[in-house]
N, C-alpha and C positions, 0 to 999 in steps of 0.2 A: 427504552432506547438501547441502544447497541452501535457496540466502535470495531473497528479497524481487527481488534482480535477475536472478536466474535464471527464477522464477515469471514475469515481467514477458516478460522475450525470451521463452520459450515461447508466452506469450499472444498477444506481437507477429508472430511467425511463424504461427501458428496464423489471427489475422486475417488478415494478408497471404494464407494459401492460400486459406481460406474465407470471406471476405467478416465485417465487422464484423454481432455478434448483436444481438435485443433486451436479451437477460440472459443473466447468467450465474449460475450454480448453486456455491458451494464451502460445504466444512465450512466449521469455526470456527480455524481452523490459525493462525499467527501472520502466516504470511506471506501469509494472503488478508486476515484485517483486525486491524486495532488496537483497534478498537471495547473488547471486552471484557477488555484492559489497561491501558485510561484514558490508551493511547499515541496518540490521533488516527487517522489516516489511515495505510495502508499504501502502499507504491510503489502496487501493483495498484488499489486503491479510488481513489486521484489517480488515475491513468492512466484507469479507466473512467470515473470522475467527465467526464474532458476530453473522453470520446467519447460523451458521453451515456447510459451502457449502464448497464441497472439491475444491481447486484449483488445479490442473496439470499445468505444461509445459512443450513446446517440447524440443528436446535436443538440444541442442547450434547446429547450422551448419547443420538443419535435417529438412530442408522444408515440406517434405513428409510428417510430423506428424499433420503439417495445412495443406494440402495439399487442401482439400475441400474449404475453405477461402481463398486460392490462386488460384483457379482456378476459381472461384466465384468473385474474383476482376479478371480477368482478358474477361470472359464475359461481364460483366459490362463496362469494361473497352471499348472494342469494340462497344458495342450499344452508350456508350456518344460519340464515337466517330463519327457518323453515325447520329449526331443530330447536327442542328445548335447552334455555340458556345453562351453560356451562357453570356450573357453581365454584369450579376450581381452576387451573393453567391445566392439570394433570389431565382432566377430563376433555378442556377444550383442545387437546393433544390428540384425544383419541378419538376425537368428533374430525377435525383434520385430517387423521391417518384412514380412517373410513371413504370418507372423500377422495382422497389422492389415489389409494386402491379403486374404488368406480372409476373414477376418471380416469386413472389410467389400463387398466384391465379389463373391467366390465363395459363400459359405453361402447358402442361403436361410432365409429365417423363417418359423417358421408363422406367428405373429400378426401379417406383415403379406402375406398371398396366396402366399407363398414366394414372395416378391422379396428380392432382397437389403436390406442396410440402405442402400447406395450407392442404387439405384435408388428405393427408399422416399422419402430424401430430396431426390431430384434433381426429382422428381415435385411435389415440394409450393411453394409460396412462400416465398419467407422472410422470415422478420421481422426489422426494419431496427432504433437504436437510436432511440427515440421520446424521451426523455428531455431535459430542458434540458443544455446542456454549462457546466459550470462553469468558471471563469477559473483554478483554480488549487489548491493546494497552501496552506490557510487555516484554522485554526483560534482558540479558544480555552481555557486552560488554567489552571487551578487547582492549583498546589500551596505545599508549604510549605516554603523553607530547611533546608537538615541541616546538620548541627554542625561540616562542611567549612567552607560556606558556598555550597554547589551545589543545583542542582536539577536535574532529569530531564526529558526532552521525547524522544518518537520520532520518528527524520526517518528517508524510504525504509527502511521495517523495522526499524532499529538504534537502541539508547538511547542518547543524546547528554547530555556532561554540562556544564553550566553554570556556568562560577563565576562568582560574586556578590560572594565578599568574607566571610571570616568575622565583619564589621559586622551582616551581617544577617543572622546564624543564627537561627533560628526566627521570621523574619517571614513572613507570608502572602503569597504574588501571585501577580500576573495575568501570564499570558505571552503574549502576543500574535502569533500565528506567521501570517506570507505567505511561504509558501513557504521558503525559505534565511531569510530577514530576519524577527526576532526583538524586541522589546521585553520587558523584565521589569518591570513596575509593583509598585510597593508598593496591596497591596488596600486599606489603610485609610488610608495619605495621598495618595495618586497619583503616589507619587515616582516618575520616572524611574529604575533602579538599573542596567541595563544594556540597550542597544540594540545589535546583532551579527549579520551575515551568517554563519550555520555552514557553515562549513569537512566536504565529506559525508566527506572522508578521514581524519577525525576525531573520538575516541569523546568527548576532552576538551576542550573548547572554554575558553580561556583567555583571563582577561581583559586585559589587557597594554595598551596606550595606542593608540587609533588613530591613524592617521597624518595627517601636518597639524598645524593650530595647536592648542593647548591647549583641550580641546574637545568639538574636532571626530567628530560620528561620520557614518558613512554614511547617505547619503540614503535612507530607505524607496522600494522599490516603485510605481508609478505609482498601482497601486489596491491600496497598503498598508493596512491598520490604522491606525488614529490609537486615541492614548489618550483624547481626550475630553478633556483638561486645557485650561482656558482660555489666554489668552497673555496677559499681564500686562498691566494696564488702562495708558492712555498717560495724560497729563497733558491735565486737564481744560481747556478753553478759557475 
């Protein structure tokens, strides 16, 4: 198996040989986006996010939209098969590296003049990322208190847990996320209930007392989040 930082360094190397794309093309996987688990952003979506590069994905249940990538593992799939079995990872590394080289070098295509796909592409322009690049790793969040007294947020692919405090089990709020740095707002009075740098080596993020005076928490982010709370009006002159 493989997560969130694996996807990420693949993609990283990947640029580094081939020069950065306009877009990129993934299913719906967990580890290409958060989107459709109401987890935010994924490692990969911040990381394109920062280089401007549009993400797509295809529609839930709609093969046809990779269709090209699935038909492309499934040649592949045929020639490993056609080769004697791999005794190690090392070896079935260099059974794959042979293939990629034909296939992309050696074969010719019909559909494009039988040129290879190497030459096909060398041939063309390429398109650069056009896109605004974003500052960061920044969301907003809606949920509700569970009867620990935690809540849930995703940071770089993984669900992180929150404690709050079982004071405020079943209250509603607002989680205010830049990046690492955190606010918890109460939705209907604006309470402050927890502000916190997440710890990524960690699934449970614990409230415990920050360090310093009686208090004291971490300074937000340059271009952090603010809650929007006024600051107490001063004595009138």
């Amino acid at each position: 198996s493989f997560g969130g930082e694996d996807v990420l360094a693949g993609f990283r190397r990947a640029f580094a040989r081939h020069g950065l794309p306009a877009r990129v093309l993934t299913d719906n996987a967990a580890v290409f986006t958060g989107k459709p688990r109401r987890g935010g952003r994924v490692a990969l979506e911040v990381e394109l996010d920062l280089l401007g590069i549009r993400l797509d994905h295809s529609r839930p249940r709609h093969p046809q939209t990779c269709g090209k990538v699935e038909r492309f593992h499934q040649t592949q799939k045929k020639w490993l098969a056609a080769q004697p079995p791999a005794p190690t990872l090392a070896e079935l590394q260099r059974q794959l590296n042979r293939f990629r080289r034909y296939y992309n070098t050696v074969r010719p295509h019909r559909a494009i003049d039988r040129r290879t796909p190497t030459q096909a592409y060398l041939a063309r322009p390429k398109a650069h990322p056009t896109g605004p690049r974003l500052s960061g790793h920044y969301r907003v969040r809606r949920d509700r208190v569970d009867t620990g007294g935690v809540i849930t947020l995703r940071y770089d692919g993984r669900l992180r847990h929150v404690g709050l405090g079982r004071d405020h089990r079943g209250k509603r709020v607002l989680a205010l996320i830049a990046d690492r740095y955190v606010r918890v707002v109460d939705l209907e009075t604006g309470e402050l209930l927890r502000q916190l740098t997440l710890d990524p080596d960690k699934d449970y993020q614990p409230r415990g007392r920050p360090p310093g005076p009686r208090g004291q928490h971490p300074a937000p982010p340059a271009a952090g989040v603010q809650t929007g709370r006024r600051p107490p009006a001063g004595p009138r002159s």
